[in-house]
One Martini backbone bead per residue (centre of mass of N, CA, C, O) as a GRO file, in nm:
protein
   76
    1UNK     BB    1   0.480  -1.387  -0.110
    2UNK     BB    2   0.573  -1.551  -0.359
    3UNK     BB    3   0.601  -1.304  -0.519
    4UNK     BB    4   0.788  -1.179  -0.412
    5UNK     BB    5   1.027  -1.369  -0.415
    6UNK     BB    6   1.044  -1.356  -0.684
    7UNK     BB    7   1.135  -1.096  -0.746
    8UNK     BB    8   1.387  -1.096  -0.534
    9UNK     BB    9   1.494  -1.317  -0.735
   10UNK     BB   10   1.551  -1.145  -0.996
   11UNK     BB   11   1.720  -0.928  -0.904
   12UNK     BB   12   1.939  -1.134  -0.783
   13UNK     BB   13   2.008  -1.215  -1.097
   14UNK     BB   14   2.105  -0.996  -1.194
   15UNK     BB   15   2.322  -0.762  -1.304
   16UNK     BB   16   2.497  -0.579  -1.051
   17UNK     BB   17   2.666  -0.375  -1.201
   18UNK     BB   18   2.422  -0.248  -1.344
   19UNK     BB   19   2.211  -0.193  -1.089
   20UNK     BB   20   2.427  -0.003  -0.972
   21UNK     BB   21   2.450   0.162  -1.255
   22UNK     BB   22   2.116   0.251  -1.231
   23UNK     BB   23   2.096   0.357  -0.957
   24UNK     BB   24   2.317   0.597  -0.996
   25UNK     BB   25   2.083   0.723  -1.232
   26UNK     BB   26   1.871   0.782  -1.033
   27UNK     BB   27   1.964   0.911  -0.785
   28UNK     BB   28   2.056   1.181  -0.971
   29UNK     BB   29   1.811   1.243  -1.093
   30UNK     BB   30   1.639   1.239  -0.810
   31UNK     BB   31   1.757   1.476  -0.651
   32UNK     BB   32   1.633   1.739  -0.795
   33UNK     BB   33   1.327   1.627  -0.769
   34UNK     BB   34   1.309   1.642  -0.481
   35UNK     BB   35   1.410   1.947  -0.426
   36UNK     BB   36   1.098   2.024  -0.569
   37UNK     BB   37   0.934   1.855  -0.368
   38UNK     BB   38   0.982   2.009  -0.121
   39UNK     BB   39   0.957   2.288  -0.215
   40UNK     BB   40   0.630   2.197  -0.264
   41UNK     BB   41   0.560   2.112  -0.002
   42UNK     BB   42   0.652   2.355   0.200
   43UNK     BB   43   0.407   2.514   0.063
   44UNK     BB   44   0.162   2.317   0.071
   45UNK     BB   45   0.168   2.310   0.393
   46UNK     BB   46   0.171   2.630   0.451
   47UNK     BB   47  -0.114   2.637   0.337
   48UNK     BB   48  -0.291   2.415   0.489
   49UNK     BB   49  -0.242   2.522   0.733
   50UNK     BB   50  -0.388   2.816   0.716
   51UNK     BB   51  -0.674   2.639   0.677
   52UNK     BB   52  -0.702   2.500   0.959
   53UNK     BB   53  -0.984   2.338   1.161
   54UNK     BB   54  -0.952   2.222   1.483
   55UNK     BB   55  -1.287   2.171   1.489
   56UNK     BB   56  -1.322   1.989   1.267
   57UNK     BB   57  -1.150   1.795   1.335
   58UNK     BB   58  -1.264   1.706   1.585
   59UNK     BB   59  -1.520   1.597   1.435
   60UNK     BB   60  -1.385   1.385   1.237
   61UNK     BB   61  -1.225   1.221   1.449
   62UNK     BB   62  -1.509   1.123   1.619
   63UNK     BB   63  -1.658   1.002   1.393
   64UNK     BB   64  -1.436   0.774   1.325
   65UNK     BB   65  -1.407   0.637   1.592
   66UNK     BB   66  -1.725   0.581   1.604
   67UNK     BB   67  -1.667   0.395   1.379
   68UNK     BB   68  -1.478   0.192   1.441
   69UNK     BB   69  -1.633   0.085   1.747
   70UNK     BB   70  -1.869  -0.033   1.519
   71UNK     BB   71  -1.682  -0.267   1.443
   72UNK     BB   72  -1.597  -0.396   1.622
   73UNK     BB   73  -1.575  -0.735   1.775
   74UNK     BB   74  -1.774  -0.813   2.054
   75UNK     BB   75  -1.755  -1.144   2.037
   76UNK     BB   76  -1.435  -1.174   2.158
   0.00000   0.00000   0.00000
């Protein structure tokens, strides 16, 4: 934490005029490639889906849970 402080004052401690128009020339770059991003995410997730297969998914689910139930510290 005290790393993140020294950040937190680093930034707070900017000139705030700058930093404001730093943000809004980050915001306008990003809102473009934001729009390229949603629309190649909404492409590969409706890909992902259509190859998605209930029965693995339930047996890695299944895995991963008896693996964690394996570590809980049933000693407390």
């Amino acid at each position: 934490m005290p790393y993140c402080y020294k950040i937190v004052a680093d930034i707070l401690s900017a000139d705030q005029g700058g930093m404001r128009e730093y943000r809004a020339i980050m915001r306008e770059g990003l809102e473009g490639i934001a729009a390229e991003d949603r629309a190649l995410e909404r492409r590969l997730g409706k890909e992902r889906l259509s190859r998605f297969d209930n029965s693995s998914y339930q047996r890695t689910r299944q895995q991963v849970m008896s693996r964690g139930r394996g570590q809980i510290d049933k000693s407390k």
